[in-house]
N, C-alpha and C positions, 0 to 999 in steps of 0.2 A: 504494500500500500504506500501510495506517495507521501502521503500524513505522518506517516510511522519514519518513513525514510528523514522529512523535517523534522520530528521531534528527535532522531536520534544524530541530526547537525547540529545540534543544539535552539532548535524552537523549543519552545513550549507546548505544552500539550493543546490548550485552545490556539495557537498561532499556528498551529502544525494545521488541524483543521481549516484554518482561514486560508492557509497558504496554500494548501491542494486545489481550495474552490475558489483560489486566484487565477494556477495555472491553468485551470481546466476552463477560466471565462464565467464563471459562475455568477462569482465577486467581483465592486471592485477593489483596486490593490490598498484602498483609503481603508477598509474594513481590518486591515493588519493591527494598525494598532489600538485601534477599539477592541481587538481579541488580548491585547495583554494585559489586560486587569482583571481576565477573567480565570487568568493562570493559577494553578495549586491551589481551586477551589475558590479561587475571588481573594486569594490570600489568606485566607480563614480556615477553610479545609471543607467549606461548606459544596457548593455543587460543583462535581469534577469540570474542570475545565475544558477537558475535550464534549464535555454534552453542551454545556456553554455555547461553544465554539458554534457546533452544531445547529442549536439555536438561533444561532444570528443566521446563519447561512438561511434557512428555513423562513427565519423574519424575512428576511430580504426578497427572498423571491416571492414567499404567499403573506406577506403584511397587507397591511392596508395602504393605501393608495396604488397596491401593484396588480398590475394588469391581471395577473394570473391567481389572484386570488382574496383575503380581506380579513380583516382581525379575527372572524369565526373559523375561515381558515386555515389561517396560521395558528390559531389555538386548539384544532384539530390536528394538524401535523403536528407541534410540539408534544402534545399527550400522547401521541402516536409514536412519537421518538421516544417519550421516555417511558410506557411502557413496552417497546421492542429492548433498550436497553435492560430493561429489571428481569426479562426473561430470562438474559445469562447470567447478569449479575446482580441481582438481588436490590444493588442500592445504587443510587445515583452522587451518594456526599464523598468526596474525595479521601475525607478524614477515613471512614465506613470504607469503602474500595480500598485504601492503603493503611489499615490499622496491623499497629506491628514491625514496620515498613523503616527505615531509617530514610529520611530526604534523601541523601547521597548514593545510597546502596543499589548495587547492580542490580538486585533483585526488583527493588523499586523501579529501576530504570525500564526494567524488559517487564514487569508488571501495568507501567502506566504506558508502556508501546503496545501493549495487549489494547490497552482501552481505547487509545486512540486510534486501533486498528478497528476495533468493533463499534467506532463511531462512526467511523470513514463508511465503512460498511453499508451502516445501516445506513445514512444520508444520502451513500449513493444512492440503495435500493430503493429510497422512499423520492428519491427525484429523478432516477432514471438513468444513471451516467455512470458511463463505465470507471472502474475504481485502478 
């Protein structure tokens, strides 16, 4: 996954996200850095930053005032997304997803490439575009 590949150049887990659905035309490239505050859970450890991420992609194309779709929309895709993510993992708070976890640690590292794999994923399959 392209996502996975950015977060392990060192993006972040929500910029990885942004940054796949730059090159792929999704986004525009202005959305980068509005994805970095959404990073290691908004800073807190509260919602994983690659669902985040996610999120915005999903705002932008089915928000309101966009062509393709309107705030019931997009609040039907977002609940869509976050229960396709609770199917495999249970939880959506970063804290929850990486409990145990050292910030630094390898394990952490190919644990939160897991997640932003299975966000990329799923955002494909819920917009259509190959991953």
């Amino acid at each position: 996954m392209k996502a996975a590949e950015y977060f392990n150049q060192g993006y972040s887990c929500a910029e990885s996200i942004i940054m796949e659905a730059i090159e792929k035309g999704i986004v525009p490239k202005e959305l980068l850095p509005v994805s970095t505050s959404f990073s290691g859970g908004m800073g807190s450890g509260c919602l994983c930053g690659a669902i985040a991420s996610s999120q915005i992609v999903l705002g932008y194309l089915y928000g309101r005032g966009n062509s393709q779709g309107n705030e019931v929309c997009a609040r039907a895709k977002a609940k869509e997304f976050i229960e396709r993510f609770k199917q495999n993992h249970k939880a959506t708070c970063c804290r929850v997803l990486t409990a145990g976890m050292d910030m630094a640690s390898p394990e952490r590292k190919a644990h939160c490439t897991n997640m932003v794999n299975a966000c990329s994923e799923i955002l494909a399959e819920m917009i259509k575009v190959k991953v």
